[in-house]
N, C-alpha and C positions, 0 to 999 in steps of 0.2 A: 312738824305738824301732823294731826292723825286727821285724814279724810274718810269718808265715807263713799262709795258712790253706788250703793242700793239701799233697798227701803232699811230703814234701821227700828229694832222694835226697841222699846222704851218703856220700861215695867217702872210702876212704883211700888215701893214696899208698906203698906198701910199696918196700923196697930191700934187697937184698942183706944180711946183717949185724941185721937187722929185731930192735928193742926189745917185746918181746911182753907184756910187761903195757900200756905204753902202745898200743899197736894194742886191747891187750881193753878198755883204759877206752873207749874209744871204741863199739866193737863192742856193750858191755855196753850202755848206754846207748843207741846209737841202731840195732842191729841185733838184739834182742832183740821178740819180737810177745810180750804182756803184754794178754790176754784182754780186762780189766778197764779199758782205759782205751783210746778210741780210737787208732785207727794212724797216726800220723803224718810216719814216714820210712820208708824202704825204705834199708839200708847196702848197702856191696859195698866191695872192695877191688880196686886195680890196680896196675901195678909195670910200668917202662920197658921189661921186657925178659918177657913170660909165661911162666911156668914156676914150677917150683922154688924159692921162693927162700929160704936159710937162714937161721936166725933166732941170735939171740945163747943162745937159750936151748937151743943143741945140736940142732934138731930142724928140717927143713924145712917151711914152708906152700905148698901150689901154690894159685898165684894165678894167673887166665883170662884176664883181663882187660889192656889196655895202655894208653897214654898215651891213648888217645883217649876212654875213661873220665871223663874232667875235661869234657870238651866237655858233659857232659850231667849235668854235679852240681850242685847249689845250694849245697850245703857239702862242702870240700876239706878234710883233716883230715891233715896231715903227723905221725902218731905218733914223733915221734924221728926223728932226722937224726945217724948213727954212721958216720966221727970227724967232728964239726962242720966240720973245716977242709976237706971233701973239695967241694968245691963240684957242685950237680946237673949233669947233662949239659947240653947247648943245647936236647935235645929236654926234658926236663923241664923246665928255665928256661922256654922256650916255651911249653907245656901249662901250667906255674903261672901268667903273665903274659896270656895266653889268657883262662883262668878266672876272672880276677882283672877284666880288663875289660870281658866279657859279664855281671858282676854277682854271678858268684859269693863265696858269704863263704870265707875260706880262714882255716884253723886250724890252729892247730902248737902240741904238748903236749910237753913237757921241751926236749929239745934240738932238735927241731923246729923251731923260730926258725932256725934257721942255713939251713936250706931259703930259707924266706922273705927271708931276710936279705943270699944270693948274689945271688938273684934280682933285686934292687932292691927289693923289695915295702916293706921298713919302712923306707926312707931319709923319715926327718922326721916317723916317728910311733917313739910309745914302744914299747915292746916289754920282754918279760923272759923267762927262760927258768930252769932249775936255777941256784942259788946256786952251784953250783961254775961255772958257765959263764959267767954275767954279763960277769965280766972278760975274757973273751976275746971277747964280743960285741961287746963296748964297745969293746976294742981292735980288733977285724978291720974292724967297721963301724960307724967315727966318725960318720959321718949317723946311726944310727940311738941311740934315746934309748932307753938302757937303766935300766930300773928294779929294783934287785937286792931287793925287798922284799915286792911287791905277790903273789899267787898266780895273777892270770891280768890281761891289757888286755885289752879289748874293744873294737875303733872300730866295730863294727859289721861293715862289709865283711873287716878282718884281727882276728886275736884272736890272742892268743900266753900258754902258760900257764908255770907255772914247772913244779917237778920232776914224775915224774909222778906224784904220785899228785894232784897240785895238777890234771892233766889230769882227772880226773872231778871237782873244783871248775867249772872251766871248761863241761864239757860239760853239769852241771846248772843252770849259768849260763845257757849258751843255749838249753836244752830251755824254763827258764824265763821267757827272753825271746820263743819262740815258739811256746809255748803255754799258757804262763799257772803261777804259783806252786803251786798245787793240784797240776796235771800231775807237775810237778818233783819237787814233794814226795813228791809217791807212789813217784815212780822212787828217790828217794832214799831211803825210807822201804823199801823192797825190797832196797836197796843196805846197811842199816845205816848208813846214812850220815848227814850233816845237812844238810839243804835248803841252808845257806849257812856254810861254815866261820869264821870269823872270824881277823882277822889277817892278818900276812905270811909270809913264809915266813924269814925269819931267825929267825923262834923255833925252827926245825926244826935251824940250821947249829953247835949245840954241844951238848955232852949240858945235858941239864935241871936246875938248880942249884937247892940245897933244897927253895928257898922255894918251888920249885914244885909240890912235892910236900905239902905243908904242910895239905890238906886239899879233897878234889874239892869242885868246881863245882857238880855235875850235880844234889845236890837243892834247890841253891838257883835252880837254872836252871828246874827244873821247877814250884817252889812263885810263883814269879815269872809262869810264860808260863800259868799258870792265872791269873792274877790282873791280865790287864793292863787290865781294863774299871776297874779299881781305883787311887786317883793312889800308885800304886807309883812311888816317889822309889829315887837308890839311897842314901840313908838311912834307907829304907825297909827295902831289901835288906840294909845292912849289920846294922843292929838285930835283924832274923830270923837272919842269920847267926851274931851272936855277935859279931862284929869292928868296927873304927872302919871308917870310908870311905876312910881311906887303904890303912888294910889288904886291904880288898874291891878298890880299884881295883891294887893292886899283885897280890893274886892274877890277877882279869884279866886283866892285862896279863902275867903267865906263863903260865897255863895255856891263853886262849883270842887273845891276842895285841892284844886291843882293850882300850875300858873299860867299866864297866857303865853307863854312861850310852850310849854309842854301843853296845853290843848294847841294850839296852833297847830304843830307838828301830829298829832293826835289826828287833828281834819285832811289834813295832807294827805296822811299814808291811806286814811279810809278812801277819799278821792283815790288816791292809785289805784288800791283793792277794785273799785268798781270798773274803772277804766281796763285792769286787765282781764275783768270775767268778763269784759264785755264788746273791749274791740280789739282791732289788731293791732292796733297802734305802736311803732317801735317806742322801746324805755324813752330814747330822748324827750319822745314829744308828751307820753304820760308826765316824766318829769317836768317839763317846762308847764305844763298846762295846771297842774299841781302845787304848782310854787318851788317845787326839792333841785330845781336848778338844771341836775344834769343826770345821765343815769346812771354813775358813779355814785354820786349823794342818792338816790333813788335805791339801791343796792343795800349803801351801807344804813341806811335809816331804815330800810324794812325788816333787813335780817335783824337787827338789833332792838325791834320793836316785835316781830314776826317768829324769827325763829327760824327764816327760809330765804329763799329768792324770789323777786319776780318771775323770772321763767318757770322756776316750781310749781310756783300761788298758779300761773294764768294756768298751766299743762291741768295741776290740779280740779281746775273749775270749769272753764273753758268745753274741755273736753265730755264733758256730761250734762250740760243743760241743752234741755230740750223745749223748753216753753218760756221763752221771758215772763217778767211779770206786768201786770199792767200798768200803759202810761199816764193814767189818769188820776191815778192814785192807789191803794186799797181797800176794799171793802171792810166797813168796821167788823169786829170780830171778838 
C-alpha cells in the first residue's frame, strides 16, 4: 500500500472546455479544510496556458497557475479530458511524464484516461474510464488494458476512474489508502455518500429493469452492519428478509452490483480497518468483534482484500493521528 504521512499537495490539470463537476469531485474532497479531522492535503489547480479558462458548463474559471505546478504535486488529478481524441500538447505530455517519474501518483476521473493514455502512461497497465468511452480507449490505444466494468484501477502510482461520478468513488478510495478508513469515511459520511460503493459500472449503462426495484436494500444493509460481531450467514440475511438466497443474491446483484456474500466480507474488513487506527485491541478480539472469526482468517482476508497486514495497516495509521474525528457526527460540507 502507498501511505502518506504529511500534508500532500494535490494539483488538478484544467483545459479549455473544463468538465466541472468532475474538477468539484476532486476539489470537494481534497480542497475542502473540515475543522474536525486533521489537514492532510493542500488542492490547487493549473492549466497550460493561465488565465480564463472556459468550462463546458457555460461559465469561465481563472486559473493562476501553469504547467510548472506538476513539478511540485504528489497527486496529479486529470478531471476529464474533452473531446478524448484531442491529444495534450508536448508541453503537457512533458509535465505529465515529468510527474510521473519523480514519483508522483497521477489520476484521471471519467474521461481523463485519454490524457494519460496519449501520453504513453497506461501502455501495459489496465485502465477504464466512462462506459461510453471504453471502446474508443480500447480502440485508440491497443497497449493499454481496458476494463469497461470496474469503477476505478488503482496501481498505486496511476489510478484511472470510470464516469464521473465513479471520480468521488476513486478519490475516497485514496483518501482511504492514505489516511486510514475512519478518515474516508467521515469525508464520505459529509458527502452522503458511502465509504465504498459496491459493483461496476455497467449496472449504471441501461435503465434499471423491474426486478430491481422489487424492494430496497438499505434496511436489511443496516440490520446486518449492526450485527456483524454475530456469525451472520446470508442465510442468515435472506430469513430476515423474507426471501430465499437466490432471491437476496439476485436483488444484490441489481441494486448494489455485487453478492451478499462479498458485501458481507467487504463490512467486515472496513470494521477491522477502523478498529485498528483506532484501538489497541489484539487481532483476536478485532476479529471476533468483526465476524472474521479468528486472527488467522483476519490476516488472510485482509491481505487478499488489502494488499498488507493488519500490523502494517494499524503501524501505518495509528502512528500519525493526531485529532480523532468528531463523535457526533460530521459537519455537512
Amino acid at each position: 500500500m502507498r501511505y502518506f504521512s504529511d500534508m500532500q499537495r494535490v494539483t488538478a490539470l484544467v483545459r479549455p472546455g473544463q468538465s466541472t463537476f468532475e474538477l468539484a469531485c476532486a476539489a470537494h474532497i481534497f480542497g475542502i479544510h473540515r475543522p474536525e479531522l486533521p489537514p492532510a492535503y493542500t488542492f490547487g489547480v493549473c492549466t497550460e496556458h493561465p488565465g480564463p479558462i472556459p468550462t463546458r458548463a457555460g461559465y469561465d474559471i481563472l486559473v493562476t497557475d501553469g504547467l510548472d505546478a506538476l513539478d511540485h504535486a504528489d497527486t496529479v488529478i486529470i478531471p476529464g479530458w474533452l473531446p478524448p481524441a484531442d491529444p495534450p500538447s508536448p508541453a503537457v505530455t512533458d509535465a505529465l511524464r515529468r510527474a510521473h517519474e519523480r514519483g508522483a501518483r497521477l489520476v484521471s476521473i471519467c474521461s481523463g484516461a485519454f490524457a494519460l493514455a496519449h501520453a504513453g502512461l497506461l501502455d501495459g497497465r489496465e485502465a477504464t474510464t466512462h462506459w461510453a468511452l471504453t471502446g474508443e480507449l480500447a480502440t485508440r490505444f491497443p497497449k493499454v488494458h481496458v476494463d469497461p466494468d470496474v469503477l476505478y484501477v488503482d496501481h498505486g502510482d496511476l489510478a484511472t476512474s470510470a464516469g464521473a461520478g465513479a471520480g468521488i468513488d476513486l478519490c475516497i478510495h485514496l483518501v482511504r489508502r492514505d489516511q486510514g478508513a475512519r478518515y474516508a469515511a467521515h469525508i464520505a459520511r459529509a458527502m452522503v455518500m458511502p465509504p465504498h460503493r459496491e459493483g461496476g459500472q455497467l449496472q449504471y449503462t441501461a435503465p434499471p429493469r423491474p426486478a430491481q426495484i422489487d424492494g430496497t436494500l438499505a434496511p436489511l444493509l443496516d440490520w446486518t452492519a449492526d450485527r456483524l460481531a454475530e456469525p451472520v450467514t446470508v442465510e442468515t440475511m435472506a430469513a430476515h428478509a423474507g426471501v430465499s438466497s437466490r432471491t437476496l443474491t439476485r436483488r444484490f446483484l441489481d441494486q448494489l452490483g455485487t453478492t451478499p456474500g462479498q458485501w458481507l466480507l467487504a463490512q467486515r474488513i472496513a470494521a477491522a480497518q477502523d478498529l485498528l487506527e483506532t484501538t489497541d485491541l489484539p487481532l483476536d478480539a478485532i476479529a471476533r468483534r468483526t465476524g472474521l472469526s479468528s486472527a488467522t482468517n483476519l490476516r488472510r482476508r485482509f491481505r487478499t482484500a488489502l494488499g498488507t497486514t493488519p500490523g502494517a495497516y494499524r503501524r501505518a495509521f495509528r502512528g500519525r493521528k493526531t485529532k480523532e474525528p468528531a463523535r457526533n457526527g460530521p459537519a455537512p460540507s
